[in-house]
C-alpha positions as CSV (number, residue, x, y, z in Angstrom):
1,X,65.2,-44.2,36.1
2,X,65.5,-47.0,39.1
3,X,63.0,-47.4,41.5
4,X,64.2,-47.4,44.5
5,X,62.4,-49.9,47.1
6,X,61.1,-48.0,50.2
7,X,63.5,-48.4,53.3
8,X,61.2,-47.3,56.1
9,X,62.1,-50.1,58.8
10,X,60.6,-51.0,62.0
11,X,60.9,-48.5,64.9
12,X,63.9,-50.4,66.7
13,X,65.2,-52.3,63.6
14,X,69.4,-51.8,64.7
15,X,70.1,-51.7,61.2
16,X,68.0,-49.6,59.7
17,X,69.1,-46.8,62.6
18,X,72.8,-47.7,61.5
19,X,71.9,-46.8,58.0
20,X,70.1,-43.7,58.6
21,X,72.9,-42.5,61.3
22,X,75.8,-43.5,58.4
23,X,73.7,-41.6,55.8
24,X,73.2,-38.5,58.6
25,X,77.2,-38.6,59.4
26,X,77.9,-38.5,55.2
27,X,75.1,-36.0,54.4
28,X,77.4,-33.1,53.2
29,X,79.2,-35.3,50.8
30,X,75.9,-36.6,49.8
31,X,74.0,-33.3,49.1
32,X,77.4,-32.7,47.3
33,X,77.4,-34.9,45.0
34,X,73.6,-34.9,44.3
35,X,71.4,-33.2,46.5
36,X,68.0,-34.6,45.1
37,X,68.8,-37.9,45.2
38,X,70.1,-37.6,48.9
39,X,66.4,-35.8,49.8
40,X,65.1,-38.9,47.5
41,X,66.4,-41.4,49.8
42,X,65.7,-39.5,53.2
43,X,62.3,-39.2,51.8
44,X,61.7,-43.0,51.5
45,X,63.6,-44.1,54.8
46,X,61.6,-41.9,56.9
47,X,59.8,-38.1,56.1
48,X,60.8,-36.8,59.1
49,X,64.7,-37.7,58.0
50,X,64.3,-34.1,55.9
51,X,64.1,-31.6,58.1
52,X,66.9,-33.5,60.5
53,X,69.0,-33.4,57.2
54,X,68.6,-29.7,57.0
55,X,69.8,-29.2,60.7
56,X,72.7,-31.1,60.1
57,X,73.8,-29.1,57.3
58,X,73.8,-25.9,59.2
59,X,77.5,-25.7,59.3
60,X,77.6,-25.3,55.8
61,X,74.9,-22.5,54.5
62,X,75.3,-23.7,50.9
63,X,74.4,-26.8,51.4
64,X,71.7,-26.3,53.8
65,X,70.5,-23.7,51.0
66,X,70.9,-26.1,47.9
67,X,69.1,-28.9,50.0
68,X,66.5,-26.5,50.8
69,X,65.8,-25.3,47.4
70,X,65.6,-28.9,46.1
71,X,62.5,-29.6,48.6
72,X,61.0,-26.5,47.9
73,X,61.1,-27.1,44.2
74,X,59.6,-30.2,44.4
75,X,56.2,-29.6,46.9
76,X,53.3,-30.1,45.4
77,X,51.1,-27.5,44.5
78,X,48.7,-28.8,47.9
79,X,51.9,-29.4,50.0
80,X,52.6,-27.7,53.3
81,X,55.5,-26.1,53.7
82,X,56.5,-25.1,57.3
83,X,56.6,-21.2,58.0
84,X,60.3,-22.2,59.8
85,X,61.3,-23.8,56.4
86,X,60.5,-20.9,54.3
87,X,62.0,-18.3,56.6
88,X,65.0,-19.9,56.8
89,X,65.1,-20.3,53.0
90,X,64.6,-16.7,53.0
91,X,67.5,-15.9,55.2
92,X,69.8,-18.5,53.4
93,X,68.7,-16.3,50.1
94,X,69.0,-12.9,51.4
95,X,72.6,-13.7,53.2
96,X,74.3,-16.2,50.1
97,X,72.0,-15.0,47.0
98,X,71.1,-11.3,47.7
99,X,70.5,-10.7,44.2
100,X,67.7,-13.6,44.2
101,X,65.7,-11.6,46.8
102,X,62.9,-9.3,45.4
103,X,61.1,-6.9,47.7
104,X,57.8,-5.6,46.9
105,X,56.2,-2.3,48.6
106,X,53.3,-2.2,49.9
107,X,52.4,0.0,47.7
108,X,53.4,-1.5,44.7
C-alpha cells in the first residue's frame, strides 16, 4: 500500500484551495470510483474536508450513504461521532436500505 504524504497546506496557500475545490467539484466521480480512498485523501488535506464532502453529496443519497458508511466503519472504538452524522446515516438507511434497519422495543 502507498503512503500518501500529508497535504494539509497553509491557510491561504492558492493552490492547495485549488486542489481541495477541484477535488470538492469531482467528489461524486470520486466516491464512485472508490469511496475510501476519496475520504483517505479528504482526511489528510484537511479533517474538516469530511463532513463538507458529505454535504456536497446530498444530491445523490447513495453516495452520500456509501461515503457515510465508509467513515462510520472506520472510527475508532474512542472516536466521536456527531449525533447529526449518525441520524443522517440513519435516515439515509431507513429511506435507501429499509431492510438494514432493526427496531428494538422497549420492551424487548
Amino acid at each position: 500500500m502507498k503512503v500518501i504524504p500529508k497535504l494539509k497546506g497553509p491557510p491561504k496557500d492558492p493552490e492547495f484551495d485549488t486542489l481541495k475545490s477541484l477535488i470538492l467539484a469531482s467528489l461524486r466521480e470520486l466516491v464512485t470510483i472508490d469511496s475510501e480512498r476519496t475520504r483517505e485523501i479528504l482526511l489528510l488535506m484537511d479533517k474538516s474536508l469530511e463532513s463538507t464532502a458529505i454535504k456536497f453529496l446530498e444530491q445523490s443519497p447513495n453516495l452520500q450513504l456509501s461515503f457515510l458508511e465508509k467513515i462510520l466503519q472506520r472510527r475508532g472504538p474512542d472516536s466521536q461521532i456527531s449525533d447529526e452524522l449518525l441520524v443522517l446515516h440513519i435516515h439515509l438507511l431507513c429511506k435507501l436500505e429499509p431492510k438494514k434497519v432493526h427496531i428494538k422495543s422497549q420492551g424487548a
